[in-house]
C-alpha angles and dihedrals in degrees: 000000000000111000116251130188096177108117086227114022122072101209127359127115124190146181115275117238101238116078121158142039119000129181100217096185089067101032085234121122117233079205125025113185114210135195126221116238131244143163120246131053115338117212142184134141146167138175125185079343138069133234111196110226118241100260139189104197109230117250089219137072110194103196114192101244090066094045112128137185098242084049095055095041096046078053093053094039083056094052093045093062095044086061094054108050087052094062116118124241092251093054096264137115117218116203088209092237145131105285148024093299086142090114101042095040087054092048104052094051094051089053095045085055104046084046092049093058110276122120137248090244096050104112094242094058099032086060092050093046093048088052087048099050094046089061119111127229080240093044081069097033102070090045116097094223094066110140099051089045105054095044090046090057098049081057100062106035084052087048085051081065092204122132104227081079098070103090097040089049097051089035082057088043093056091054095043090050081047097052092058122110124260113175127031100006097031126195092015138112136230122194090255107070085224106106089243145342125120083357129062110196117273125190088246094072093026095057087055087046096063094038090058083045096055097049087049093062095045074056093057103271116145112208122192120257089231084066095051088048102049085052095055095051093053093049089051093045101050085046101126113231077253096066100241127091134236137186109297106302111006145077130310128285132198079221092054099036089056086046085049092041087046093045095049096052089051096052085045097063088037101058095046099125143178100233093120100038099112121226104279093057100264116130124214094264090165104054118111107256120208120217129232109261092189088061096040083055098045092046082047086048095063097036086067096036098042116152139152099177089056150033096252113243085356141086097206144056097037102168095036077063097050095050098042078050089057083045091053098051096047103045091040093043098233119148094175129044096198109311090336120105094213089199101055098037095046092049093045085053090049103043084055096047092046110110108257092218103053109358102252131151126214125198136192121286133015115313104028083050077062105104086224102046095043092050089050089044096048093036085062089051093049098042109040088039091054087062109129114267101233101174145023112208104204109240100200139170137073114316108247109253098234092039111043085191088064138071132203105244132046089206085120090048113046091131108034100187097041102111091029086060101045090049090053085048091058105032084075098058132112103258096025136107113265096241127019133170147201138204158204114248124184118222096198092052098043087054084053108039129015094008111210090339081080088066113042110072085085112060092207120055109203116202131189151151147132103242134053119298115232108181117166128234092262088060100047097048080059092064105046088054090056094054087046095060085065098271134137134244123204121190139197138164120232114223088010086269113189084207097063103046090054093052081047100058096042086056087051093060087048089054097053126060117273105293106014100071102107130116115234132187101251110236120253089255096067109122092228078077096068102022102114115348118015106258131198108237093197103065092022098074107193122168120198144165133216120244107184103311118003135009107291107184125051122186129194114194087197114085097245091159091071089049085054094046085061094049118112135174098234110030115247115244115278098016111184102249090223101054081048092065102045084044083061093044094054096045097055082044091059104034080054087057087046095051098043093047096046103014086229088296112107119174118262114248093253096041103056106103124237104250105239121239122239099234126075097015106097087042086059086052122077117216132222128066104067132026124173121200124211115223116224119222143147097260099078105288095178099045086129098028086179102037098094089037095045085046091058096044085053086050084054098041094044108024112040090240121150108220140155112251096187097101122210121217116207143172110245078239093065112093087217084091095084094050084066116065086208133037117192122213135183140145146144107231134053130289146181128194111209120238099263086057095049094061105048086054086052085058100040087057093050092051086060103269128133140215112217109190135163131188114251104248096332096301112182096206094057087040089058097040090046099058093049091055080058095050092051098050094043101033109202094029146086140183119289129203108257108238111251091232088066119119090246095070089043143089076247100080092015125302133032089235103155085128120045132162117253128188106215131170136250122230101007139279091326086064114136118234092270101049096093129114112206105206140148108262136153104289103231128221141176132198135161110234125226117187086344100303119101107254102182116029111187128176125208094199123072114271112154101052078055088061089052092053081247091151098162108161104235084061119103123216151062120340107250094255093045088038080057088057104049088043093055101051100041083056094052090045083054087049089047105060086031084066084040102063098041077056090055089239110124097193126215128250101268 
């Protein structure tokens, strides 16, 4: 029998559609041949021989540095209609082969549609669920397609999420269990769910198998261990010397590596068990664990033979390959294969091969080539891989001479499915994204590749370990870098080593600034403390620092991380009761960490802004027109040490302005002052400016400056003591609301910003990190007037930590793009009567 790796077709190859020069390097074809679409069969075979598919080269190369989240959504929009308008009237999809599909074609476009953002209750799929429902365990089992049948349909009547499922799913998860073999090729599965037969078992079928297998579970299917197992053993002994995996008996394929990467991290998760907690409920944290070298090699495997404009060491099933690829990343939690972001580069690759007219993708043999089966398989891609990033879990220690993906120790990695198990915990939650994902990433290879761009696509960083860490100062400075772009670092000892918590702590004094390094036991009215689930501070110890505007490091001295290695979805059979409970306990612990640090909103993957290098940035920016000083006091001058700074770089980048983005920061008693127009001011805790001081401001108003201030996140210390300093420098008068009707708020100045968003608690200053509301509202603004310009603007609400990208939950004030906004307006209305007054004109309030 001829191999096949399509999850529908038995035994066709095909040319693939790209043919000619590839930049590797980039993953973007320099040629990407196309094919037209039409209804009816599509065809097209060789064997030992090649037919060319009829092309129509793109006009447009989309590299992955230009990549951008409105350019992957309007793809998958455009796929999504396609889609659509291809649906049978029945509710079905047909593929136009050879062969019943029906079943599998429909599923996987439901599934392709529900994943890609449409809901259950939109027409097109409510009519393919309701085909799909009315289906019969005996409709599926005459068909010779069996296997990927049955398990795509599981997926997409458990990504439906409806109850009435529940029976049907588990009824079609009985069968596919069933279906697996047993004897000779054991743990795999053939086309036909009969242990045997015509067919004997590939990893093709076998690796849908397991994925219908797996969202049955999440459904409440419980599948026996001796399936996961078998599964496992099949995957490891079908492994190739190389490392990578091929169909059956044969050499190794980028299709099939991904199918063997994907299966081993399932059974994985599925095969965590109890069998060393001890009775009490406490597991053995501190045991060695081995990792998985068929996994290690695998992952090696695909780092060498990285591709996103092939099938690697294949012709055919492109885009089979591209979304097991997308399949391989997530569950394994790699963001990088090698040097290659396989998200970026697979979805430059798509969004240039997608037809121009009516958005639909085309693959490589008979049924991908297929308009209707391309455009489910890459909408998967798109739309899975586009999942927000929610944690970084630090990969550190030497690289391995021989696998430079490797390093020599798993100190980092005593407990492997710790954080994926934590991100599949909460992307189930009320008020979470539906998928989220987390991710490896290496130190070493960050310092010397992408720098702290490497970082910051998650917006939290976990470390942990059982020994001493040792970074250089080449990693440290990284992460610093990475704190200082407004993330998030957790911590947690393995094995509650008193080793690593004290190299923990001294890393922490060499990542905050001389003096404000030590870990403190945060109070019980942190709002980390109430920010998802209500915690006991008393028996939940958390230590913590705090980095500008909130508390940026977090550090646990239990070993969480072991508890969420031993989380599942469905509990195995027999959990220990108590380990149940402090399963429950970490994991709270842990979901409470995530949602202070994000609010429950972490960044999609397109949107997350490249941090910007040191060097070379001041050189790009020409000097001169404008220069903002920073006044020094006791209340916490330098909460948001990169919000002016950050704020002039966006003048330059928006509006064309030339301004100086080296801030200087000076007491209201040096005489520099009057060499700046404007002088910015912010701060949390109380102040006082001492008379001298006062008075110099008073003069420095009069001469046509103007004080610009905000309240760090809405702090009500610096607000009072804020409004004091202005009573005392205008006696008789306080600060009055700026009408909204004002030019400030208006195109006039800049931007049309009479509505903003603005993030405000719920329930006072007491408010836990997720009692917020984020709505438009008025921006509001006050100011004190002098000869009818505003002289002093000050904001109530946060905007600085805004301007960091410091978006904690329990902080009031302005979203960082609307922030932007406000900022930037506020700095154009200063310029303004600056030029006003040079004029003579001294210009009215408006």
């Amino acid at each position: 029998m001829t191999g096949n790796e399509n999850p529908i077709a038995p035994s066709f190859a095909f040319e693939p559609a790209v043919v000619t020069g590839v930049d590797e390097s980039r993953g973007v074809p320099a040629k990407q041949a196309r094919q037209g679409r039409a209804r009816g069969t599509w065809r097209g075979a060789f064997m030992l021989g090649v037919m060319t598919i009829a092309v129509s080269l793109s006009s447009t190369v989309v590299t992955a540095a230009d990549l951008s989240e409105h350019d992957v959504r309007l793809a998958i929009d455009q796929g999504k209609k396609f889609l659509v308008r291809e649906q049978n009237q029945n509710g079905s999809w047909s593929a136009g082969v050879s062969g019943d599909v029906t079943v599998g074609v429909t599923s996987l476009s439901v599934l392709a549609l529900i994943n890609s953002g449409m809901s259950p209750q939109d027409p097109a799929v409510r009519r393919g669920l309701k085909y799909l429902r009315e289906l019969k365990i005996d409709d599926l089992s005459a068909n010779g397609r069996e296997t990927y049948q049955v398990a795509l349909l599981i997926m997409a009547l458990v990504a439906a999420r409806d109850r009435v499922d529940a029976v049907r799913i588990a009824e079609f998860a009985r069968r596919l269990e069933d279906g697996q073999i047993t004897s000779g090729n054991s743990g795999a599965w053939a086309y036909k769910l009969d242990k045997g037969g015509l067919f004997t078992g590939d990893p093709s079928n076998t690796q849908f198998a397991i994925l219908g297998l797996r969202e049955a579970v999440d459904a409440g299917y419980m599948a026996s261990r001796e399936t996961w197992e078998r599964s496992r053993d099949y995957w490891e002994s079908m492994q190739n010397p190389d490392g990578g995996w091929g169909y059956s008996i044969g050499p190794s394929k980028g299709s099939m590596t991904v199918a063997g990467i994907s299966s081993l991290s399932i059974t994985q998760q599925m095969l965590k068990s109890d069998d060393d907690v001890a009775p009490d409920g406490t597991p053995p944290c501190c045991n060695d664990v081995a990792p998985s070298k068929s996994m290690q090699r695998g992952l090696a495997w695909m780092s060498a033979n990285f591709s996103v404009s092939r099938n690697p060491g294949s012709l055919p099933w492109f885009l089979y390959y591209v979304y097991g690829l997308e399949r391989a990343g997530r569950l394994s939690g790699q963001r990088f294969f090698g040097d290659h972001d396989w998200y970026r580069e697979g979805t430059s690759m798509l969004l240039t091969i997608q037809n121009p007219v009516d958005g639909h993708w085309i693959g490589t043999g008979e049924y991908e080539s297929h308009p209707t089966l391309g455009t489910s398989l890459a909408l998967l891609f798109l739309s899975k891989g586009l999942a927000p990033v929610l944690i970084n879990k630090l990969k550190y220690g030497p690289p391995q001479p021989k696998n430079l993906n490797q390093v020599t120790t798993e100190n980092w990695n005593r407990h492997p499915r710790d954080v994926r198990n934590l991100v599949e915990l909460i992307s189930n939650m009320p008020k979470w994204p539906k998928l989220l994902t987390s991710q490896e990433v290496d130190l070493a290879r960050a310092v010397k590749s992408g720098g702290v761009n490497a970082l910051v696509q998650a917006p939290v960083l976990f470390i942990t370990g059982r020994d001493r860490l040792a970074f250089s100062a080449e990693e440290t400075k990284l992460l610093k870098g990475y704190l200082e772009e407004g993330n998030f670092i957790f911590a947690c000892p393995s094995c509650e080593n008193d080793e690593f918590e004290a190299s923990f702590r001294e890393l922490v004094t060499k990542l905050m600034p001389p003096g404000e390094g030590e870990l403190k036991l945060l109070p019980p009215e942190h709002p980390v403390y109430r920010s998802e689930h209500p915690l006991a501070p008393e028996s939940v110890p958390l230590y913590g620092v705090d980095f500008g505007c909130r508390t940026s490091i977090i550090y646990s001295p239990e070993d969480l991380a072991c508890l969420w290695d031993y989380w599942a979805k469905v509990d195995p059979p027999n959990r220990n009761v108590q380990l149940k409970t402090k399963i429950i306990r970490a994991t709270r612990i842990g979901v409470n960490v995530m949602a202070y640090a994000t609010s429950r909103e972490p960044p999609d993957k397109m949107q997350v802004r490249e941090a910007r290098s040191e060097k070379g940035e001041l050189d790009n920016i020409e000097r001169g027109l404008l220069q903002i000083a920073q006044i020094k006091h006791e209340g916490g001058w330098d909460t948001a040490p990169r919000a002016l700074r950050n704020l002039l770089m966006a003048l330059n980048d928006s509006v064309g302005l030339s301004a100086s983005t080296r801030t200087r920061d000076l007491a209201l008693s040096d005489q520099n002052i009057f060499r700046y127009p404007i002088l910015y001011m912010h701060g949390r805790n109380r102040f006082a400016i001492p008379a001298a001081q006062r008075e110099q401001m008073q003069l420095y108003l009069d001469r046509g400056g103007v004080l610009v201030a905000d309240s760090c996140c809405g702090a009500k210390p610096f607000d009072r003591s804020f409004r004091e300093f202005v009573e005392d420098l205008f006696p008789g008068k306080k600060l009055e609301r700026i009408p909204i009707t004002h030019e400030i708020f208006s195109e006039k100045i800049g931007t049309d910003i009479k509505l903003l968003k603005r993030r405000t608690l719920e329930g006072g200053e007491n408010a836990g990190a997720g009692n917020f509301t984020v709505r438009p509202a008025e921006p509001i603004l006050e100011g004190i007037e002098i000869d009818g310009r505003y002289a002093v603007i000050y904001s109530k609400y946060d905007i600085s930590c805004a301007l960091e990208r410091q978006i904690a939950g329990n902080c009031e004030g302005y979203l960082p793009e609307d922030a932007v906004k406000l900022g930037t307006n506020i700095v154009l209305y200063c310029m303004l009567q600056d030029l006003r007054l040079k004029s003579g004109d001294s210009g009215k309030s408006k």
